[in-house]
N, C-alpha and C positions, 0 to 999 in steps of 0.2 A: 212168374213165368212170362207173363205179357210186358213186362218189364225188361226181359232178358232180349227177349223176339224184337224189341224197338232196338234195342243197341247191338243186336248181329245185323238187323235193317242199317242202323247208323255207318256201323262200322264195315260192311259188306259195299255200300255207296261212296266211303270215304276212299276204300282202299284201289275200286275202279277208279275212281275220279284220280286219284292219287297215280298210280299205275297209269295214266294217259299223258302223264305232268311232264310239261316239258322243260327244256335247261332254263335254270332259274335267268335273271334278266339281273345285271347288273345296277343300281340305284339311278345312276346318270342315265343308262342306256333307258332307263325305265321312264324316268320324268321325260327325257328327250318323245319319247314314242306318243306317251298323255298326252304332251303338250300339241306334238302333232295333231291327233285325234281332236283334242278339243277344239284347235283352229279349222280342222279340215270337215270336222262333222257335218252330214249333210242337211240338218236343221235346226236354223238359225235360234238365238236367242228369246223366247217367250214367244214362239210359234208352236203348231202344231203339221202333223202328216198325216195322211189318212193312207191304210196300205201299203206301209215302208217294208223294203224288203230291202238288205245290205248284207253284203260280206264281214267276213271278219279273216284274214291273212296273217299268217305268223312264219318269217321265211321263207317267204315264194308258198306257201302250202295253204291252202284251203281248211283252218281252225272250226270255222261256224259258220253259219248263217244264218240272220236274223229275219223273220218276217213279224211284222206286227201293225194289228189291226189300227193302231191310234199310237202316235209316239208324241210324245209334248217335250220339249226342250226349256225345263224351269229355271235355269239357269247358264252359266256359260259350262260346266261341269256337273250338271244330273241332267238324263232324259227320263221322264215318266214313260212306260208302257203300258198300253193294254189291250189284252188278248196277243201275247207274246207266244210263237212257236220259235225255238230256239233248236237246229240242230248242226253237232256236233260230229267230227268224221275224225276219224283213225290216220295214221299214217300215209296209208295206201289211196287217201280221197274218200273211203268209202264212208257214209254215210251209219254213225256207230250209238249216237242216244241222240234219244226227242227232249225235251224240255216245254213243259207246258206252262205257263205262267198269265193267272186272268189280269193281276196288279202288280208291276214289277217298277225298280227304280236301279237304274243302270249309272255308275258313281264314273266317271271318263276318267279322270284322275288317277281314281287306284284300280278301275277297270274292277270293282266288285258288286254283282248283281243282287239286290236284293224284295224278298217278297213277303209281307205280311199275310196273303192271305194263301188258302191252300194251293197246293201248285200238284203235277202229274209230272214225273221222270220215269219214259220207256224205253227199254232194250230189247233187242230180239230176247234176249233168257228173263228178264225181269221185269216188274212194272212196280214202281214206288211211288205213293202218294204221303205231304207230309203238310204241316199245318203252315209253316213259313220256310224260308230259305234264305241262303248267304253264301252266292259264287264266288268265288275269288276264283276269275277269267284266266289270270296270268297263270296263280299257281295251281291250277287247277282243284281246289279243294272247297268241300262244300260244308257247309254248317247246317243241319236241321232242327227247325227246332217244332215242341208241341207233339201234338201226337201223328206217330208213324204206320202206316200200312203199306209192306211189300209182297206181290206175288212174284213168285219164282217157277218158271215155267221148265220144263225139263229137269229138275235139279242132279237127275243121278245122270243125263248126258253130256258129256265133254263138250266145254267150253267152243265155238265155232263150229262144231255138226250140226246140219240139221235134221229132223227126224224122217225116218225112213216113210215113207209113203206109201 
């Protein structure tokens, strides 16, 4: 039964993350954008930031933004994080899951976020806690792995209500 509960956790985070995805990115259009980022990134090769806080743009639109406490740049293509809040906004701008992350390593390349040690993703309906993680930014799809804990807060209330007061 605890078995099942991890993989509707899984597969309940996949199908948001999935359902937010936006038009896929053609191969060239994609290395083109990397390549940008990695020359444009705001810190330099085998430095460090303390306090980074950056956007992230997709189409004139407001995708994320990043704040993070310690950000190190190991190479010309990985940034180390730590204590990463990552959030993520809807369509409309609005402000739509948190991302919590204590050790994270951000790949500029293929733009996939990844975290060995346990991490926090909150929504206004949900809050999921899971042992590691594996964003893929672009396609918006997440990989968990280890063990999962999801609260589901309202569940019998329609999706964007909020509760009567």
């Amino acid at each position: 039964m605890k078995l099942r509960a991890e993989y509707f956790a899984c597969a309940l985070v996949l199908a948001f993350v999935v359902s937010r995805g936006a038009v896929a990115q053609t191969a060239p259009a994609a290395k083109n954008d990397a390549q940008t980022l990695i020359t444009n990134f705001p810190i330099p090769v085998h430095e460090k930031g303390d306090g980074v806080g950056f956007p992230y743009w997709e189409d004139g639109k407001l995708k994320m933004r990043f704040n993070v406490e310690v950000m190190e740049r190991k190479d010309l293509e990985h940034v180390a994080m730590t204590n990463a809040k990552i959030i993520t906004y809807d369509d409309d701008q609005n402000a739509d899951l948190i991302l919590l992350l204590p050790v994270s390593v951000l790949d500029l390349t293929t733009r996939i976020l990844t975290s060995d040690k346990p991490f926090v993703m909150k929504k206004t309906d949900f809050e999921l806690m899971g042992d590691s993680l594996q964003l893929d930014t672009l396609g918006r799809q997440a990989k968990i792995f280890g063990k999962v804990k999801m609260v589901i807060y309202n569940f019998n209330m329609p999706v964007g209500k909020e509760p009567a007061k």
